[in-house]
C-alpha positions as CSV (number, residue, x, y, z in Angstrom):
1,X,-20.3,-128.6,170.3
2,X,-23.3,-130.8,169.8
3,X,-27.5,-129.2,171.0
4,X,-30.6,-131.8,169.9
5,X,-32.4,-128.6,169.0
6,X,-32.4,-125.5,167.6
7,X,-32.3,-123.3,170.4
8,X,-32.5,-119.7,169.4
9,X,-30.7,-118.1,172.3
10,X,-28.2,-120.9,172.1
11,X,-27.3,-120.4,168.3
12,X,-27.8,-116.5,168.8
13,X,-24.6,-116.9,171.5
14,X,-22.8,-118.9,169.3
15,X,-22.9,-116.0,166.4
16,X,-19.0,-115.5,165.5
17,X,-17.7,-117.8,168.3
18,X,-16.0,-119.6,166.0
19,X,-17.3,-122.9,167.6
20,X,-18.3,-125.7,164.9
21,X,-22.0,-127.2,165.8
22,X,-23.7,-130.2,165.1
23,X,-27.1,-129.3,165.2
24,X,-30.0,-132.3,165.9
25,X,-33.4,-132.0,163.9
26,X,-35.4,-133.5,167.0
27,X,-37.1,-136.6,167.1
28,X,-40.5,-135.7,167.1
29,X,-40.1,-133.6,164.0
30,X,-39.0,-135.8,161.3
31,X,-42.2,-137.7,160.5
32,X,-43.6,-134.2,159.7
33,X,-40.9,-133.1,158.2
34,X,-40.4,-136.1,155.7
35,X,-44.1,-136.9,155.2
36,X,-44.2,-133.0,153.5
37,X,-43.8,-131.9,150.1
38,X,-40.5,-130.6,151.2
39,X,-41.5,-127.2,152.7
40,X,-41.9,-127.8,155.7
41,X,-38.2,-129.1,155.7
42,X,-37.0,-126.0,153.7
43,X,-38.4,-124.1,156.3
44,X,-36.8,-125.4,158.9
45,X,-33.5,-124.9,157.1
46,X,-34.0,-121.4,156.4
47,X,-34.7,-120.7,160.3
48,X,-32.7,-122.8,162.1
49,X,-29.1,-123.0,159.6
50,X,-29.3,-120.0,156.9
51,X,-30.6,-117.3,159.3
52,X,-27.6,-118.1,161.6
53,X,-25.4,-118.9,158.5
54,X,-22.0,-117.7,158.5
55,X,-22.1,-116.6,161.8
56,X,-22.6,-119.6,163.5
57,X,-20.4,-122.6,161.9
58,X,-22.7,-125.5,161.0
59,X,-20.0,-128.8,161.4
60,X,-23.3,-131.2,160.7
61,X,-26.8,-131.2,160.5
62,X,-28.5,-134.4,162.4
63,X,-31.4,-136.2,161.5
64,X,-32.4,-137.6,164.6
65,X,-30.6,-138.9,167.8
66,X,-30.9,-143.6,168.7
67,X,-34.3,-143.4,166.2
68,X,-35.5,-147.0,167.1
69,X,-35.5,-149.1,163.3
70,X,-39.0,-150.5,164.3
71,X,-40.3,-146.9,164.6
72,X,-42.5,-145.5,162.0
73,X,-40.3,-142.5,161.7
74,X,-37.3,-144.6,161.5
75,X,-37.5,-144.6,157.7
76,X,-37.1,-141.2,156.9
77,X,-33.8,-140.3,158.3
78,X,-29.8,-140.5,158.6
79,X,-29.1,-140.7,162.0
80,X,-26.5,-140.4,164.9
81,X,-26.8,-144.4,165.7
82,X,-25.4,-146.7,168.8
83,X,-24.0,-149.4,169.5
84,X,-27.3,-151.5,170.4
85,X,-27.6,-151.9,166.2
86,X,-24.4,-153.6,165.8
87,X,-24.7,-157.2,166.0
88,X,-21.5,-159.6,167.4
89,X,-19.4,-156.6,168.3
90,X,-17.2,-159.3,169.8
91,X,-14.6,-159.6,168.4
92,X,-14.9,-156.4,166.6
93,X,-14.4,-157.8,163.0
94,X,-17.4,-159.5,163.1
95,X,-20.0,-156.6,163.7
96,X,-22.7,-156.1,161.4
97,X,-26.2,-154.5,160.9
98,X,-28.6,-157.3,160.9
99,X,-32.5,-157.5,160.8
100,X,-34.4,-154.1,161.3
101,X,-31.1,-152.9,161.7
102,X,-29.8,-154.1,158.6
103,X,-32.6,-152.6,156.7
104,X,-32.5,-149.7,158.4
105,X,-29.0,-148.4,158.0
106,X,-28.0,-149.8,154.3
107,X,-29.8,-146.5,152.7
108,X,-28.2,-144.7,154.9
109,X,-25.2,-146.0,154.4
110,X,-25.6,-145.8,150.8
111,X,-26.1,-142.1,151.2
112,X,-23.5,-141.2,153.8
113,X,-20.8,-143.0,150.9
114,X,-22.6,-141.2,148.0
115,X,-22.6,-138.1,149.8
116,X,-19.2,-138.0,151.5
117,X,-20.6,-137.2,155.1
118,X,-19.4,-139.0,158.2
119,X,-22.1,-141.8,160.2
120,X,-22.9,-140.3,163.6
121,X,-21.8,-142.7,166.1
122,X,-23.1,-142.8,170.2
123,X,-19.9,-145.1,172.4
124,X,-21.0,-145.5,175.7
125,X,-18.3,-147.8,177.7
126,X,-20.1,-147.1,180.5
127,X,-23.3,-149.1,179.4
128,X,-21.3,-151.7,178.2
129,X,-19.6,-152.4,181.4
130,X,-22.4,-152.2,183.7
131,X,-24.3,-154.4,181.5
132,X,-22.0,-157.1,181.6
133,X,-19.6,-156.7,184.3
134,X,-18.7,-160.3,184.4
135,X,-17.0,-160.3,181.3
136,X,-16.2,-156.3,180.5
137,X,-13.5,-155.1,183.7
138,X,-13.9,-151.6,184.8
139,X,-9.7,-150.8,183.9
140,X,-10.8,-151.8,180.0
141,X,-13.6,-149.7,180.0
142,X,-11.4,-146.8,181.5
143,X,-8.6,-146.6,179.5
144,X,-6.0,-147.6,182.4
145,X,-5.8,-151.4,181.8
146,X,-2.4,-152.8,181.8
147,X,-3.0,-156.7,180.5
148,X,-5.3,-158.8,179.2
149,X,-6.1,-157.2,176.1
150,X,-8.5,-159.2,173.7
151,X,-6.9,-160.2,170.3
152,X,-8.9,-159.8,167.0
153,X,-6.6,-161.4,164.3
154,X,-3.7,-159.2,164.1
155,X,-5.4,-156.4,165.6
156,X,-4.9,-155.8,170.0
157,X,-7.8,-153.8,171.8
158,X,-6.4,-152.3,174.8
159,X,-9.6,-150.1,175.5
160,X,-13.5,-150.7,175.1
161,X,-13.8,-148.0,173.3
162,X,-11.9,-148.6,170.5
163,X,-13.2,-151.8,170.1
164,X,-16.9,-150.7,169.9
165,X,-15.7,-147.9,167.4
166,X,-13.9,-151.1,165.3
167,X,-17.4,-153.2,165.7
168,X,-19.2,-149.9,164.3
169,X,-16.7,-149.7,161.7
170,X,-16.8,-153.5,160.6
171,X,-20.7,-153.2,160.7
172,X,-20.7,-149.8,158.3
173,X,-17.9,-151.9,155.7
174,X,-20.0,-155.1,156.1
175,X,-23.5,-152.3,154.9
176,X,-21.0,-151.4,151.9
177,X,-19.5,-148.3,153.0
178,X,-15.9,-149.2,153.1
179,X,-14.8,-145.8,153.0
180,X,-17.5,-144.0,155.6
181,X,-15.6,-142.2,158.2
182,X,-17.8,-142.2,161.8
183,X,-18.1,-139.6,163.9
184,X,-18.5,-140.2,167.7
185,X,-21.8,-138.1,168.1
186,X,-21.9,-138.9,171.9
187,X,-19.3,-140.4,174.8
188,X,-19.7,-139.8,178.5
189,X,-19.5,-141.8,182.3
190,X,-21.9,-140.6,185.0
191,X,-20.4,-139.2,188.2
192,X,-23.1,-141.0,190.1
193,X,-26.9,-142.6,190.0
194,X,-25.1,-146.3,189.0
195,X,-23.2,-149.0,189.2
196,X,-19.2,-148.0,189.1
197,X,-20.4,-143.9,188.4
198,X,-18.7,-141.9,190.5
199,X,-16.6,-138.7,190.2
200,X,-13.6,-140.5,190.2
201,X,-14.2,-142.8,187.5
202,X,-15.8,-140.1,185.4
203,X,-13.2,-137.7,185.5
204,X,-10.7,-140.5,184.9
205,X,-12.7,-141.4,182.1
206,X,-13.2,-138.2,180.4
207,X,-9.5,-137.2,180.8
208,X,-8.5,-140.4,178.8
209,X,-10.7,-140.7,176.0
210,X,-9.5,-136.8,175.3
211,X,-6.1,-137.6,175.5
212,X,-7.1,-140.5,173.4
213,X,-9.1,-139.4,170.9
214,X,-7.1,-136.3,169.7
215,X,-3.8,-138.4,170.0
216,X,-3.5,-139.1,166.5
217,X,-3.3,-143.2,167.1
218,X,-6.8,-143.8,165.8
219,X,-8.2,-147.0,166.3
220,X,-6.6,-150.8,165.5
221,X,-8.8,-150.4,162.5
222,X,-8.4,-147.2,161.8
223,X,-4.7,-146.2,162.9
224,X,-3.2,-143.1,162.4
225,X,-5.6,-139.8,163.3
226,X,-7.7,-138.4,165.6
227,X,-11.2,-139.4,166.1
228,X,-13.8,-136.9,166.2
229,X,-15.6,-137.2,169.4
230,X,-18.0,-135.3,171.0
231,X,-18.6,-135.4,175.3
232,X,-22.1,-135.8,176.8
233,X,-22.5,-133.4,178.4
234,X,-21.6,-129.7,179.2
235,X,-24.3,-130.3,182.0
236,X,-26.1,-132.5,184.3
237,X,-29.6,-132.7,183.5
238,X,-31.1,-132.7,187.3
239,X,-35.0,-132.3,186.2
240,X,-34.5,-135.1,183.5
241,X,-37.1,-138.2,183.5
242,X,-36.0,-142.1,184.1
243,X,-33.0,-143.3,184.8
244,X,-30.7,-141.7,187.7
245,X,-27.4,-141.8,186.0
246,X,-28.9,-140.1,183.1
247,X,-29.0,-136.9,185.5
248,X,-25.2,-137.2,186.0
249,X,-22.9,-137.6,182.9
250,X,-22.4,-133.2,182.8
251,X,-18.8,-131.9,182.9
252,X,-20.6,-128.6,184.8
253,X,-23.3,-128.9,187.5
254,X,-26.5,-127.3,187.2
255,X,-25.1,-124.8,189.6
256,X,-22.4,-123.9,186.2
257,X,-19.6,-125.2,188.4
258,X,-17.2,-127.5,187.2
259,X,-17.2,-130.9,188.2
260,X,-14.0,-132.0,186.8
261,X,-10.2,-130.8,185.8
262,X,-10.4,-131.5,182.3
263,X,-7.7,-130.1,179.4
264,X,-8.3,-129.9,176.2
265,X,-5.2,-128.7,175.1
């Protein structure tokens, strides 16, 4: 389970669950946090992770959710990142970090490897496909093609989403982390508010990329286990701001009812 904040009531329910957390430092609190002589971050720690601490099982801490490079805050932080910093994911083998992005994520890079702690990683398929729908086919992006499949050297892609994991995979080796594992911090498909989101296609997309991810088949790249993924979201977000199919990618309805029949067994 992934919250962007430290809810008290949340993390008060999750005391002895048994349910791992990754926990968000918001946005808007890392400039203060980092610009301090390290109290203020201390603080935060003691409050938010050691008061709940064993209770509540802390799986990660993040440090921010998309931080923009050009941001002033940007330069303080390891962050779940998305696709929109990797360069030429196309064919996969050729992503990369380049410009801001570049500079942005080789320290973090640097201290993910020196560390031995897993890059968060947001996959959206959906925004890929309805950003280019000429060229990326709804089946791909759904799990249920059945030909076509783009080549990459010896490697076949018979799903988007593996192939924007690869690109964010090439990108992190190409930064010098060769052996950085990435977690996938965020995946959804909106049941409605855009092109192609609908309950259908959500549903059919949710129930493939769990039966894909905990498979054990990896990814062309990275054959062989499951992939760590985490779904946005438990809920639509009715009373959120901008665009409509942001309101829409929930498993539950605001009303707590489910929207889908989704197994994770």
């Amino acid at each position: 389970m992934r919250i962007y904040d430290p809810n008290p009531e949340v993390l008060q329910a999750l005391r002895g669950s048994g349910i791992e957390l990754v926990l968000d430092v918001p946005n808007n609190d890392l400039e203060g946090l980092a610009n301090d002589d390290g109290a203020a971050a201390s603080k935060w720690v003691q409050d938010n992770v050691l008061n709940y601490n064993p209770d509540v099982k802390f799986r990660i801490i993040a440090v921010g959710n998309e931080v923009d490079p050009n941001n002033d805050a940007a330069r303080f932080v390891s962050t779940a990142t998305y696709s929109a910093l990797v360069s030429n994911p196309s064919p996969p083998s050729d992503g990369s970090f380049s410009g801001a992005s570049g500079t942005f994520m080789g320290p973090i890079i640097n201290f993910l490897k020196n560390t031995n702690n897993p890059l968060l990683f947001n996959i959206y398929p959906y925004f890929a496909r309805t950003g280019d729908p000429q060229n990326v086919p709804l089946p791909y992006a759904l799990f249920t093609a059945t030909d076509g499949f783009p080549q990459d050297g010896q490697n076949q892609y018979r799903n988007l989403f593996d192939a924007m994991l690869d690109a964010a995979y090439s990108a992190v080796e190409k930064a010098g982390g060769p052996n950085v594992e990435i977690v996938v911090s965020e995946s959804g498909w909106p049941s409605a508010g855009g092109n192609d989101a609908s309950v259908e296609n959500a549903g059919t997309y949710y129930t493939n990329l769990i039966n894909h991810v905990k498979g054990g088949n990896g990814t062309p790249k990275r054959p062989g286990k499951a992939i760590e993924t985490y779904l946005f979201a438990m809920f639509d977000e009715n009373q959120k701001n901008g665009v409509e199919s942001e309101k829409h990618f929930g498993l539950f309805s605001p009303n707590k009812q489910p929207k889908y029949q989704i197994s994770f067994n």
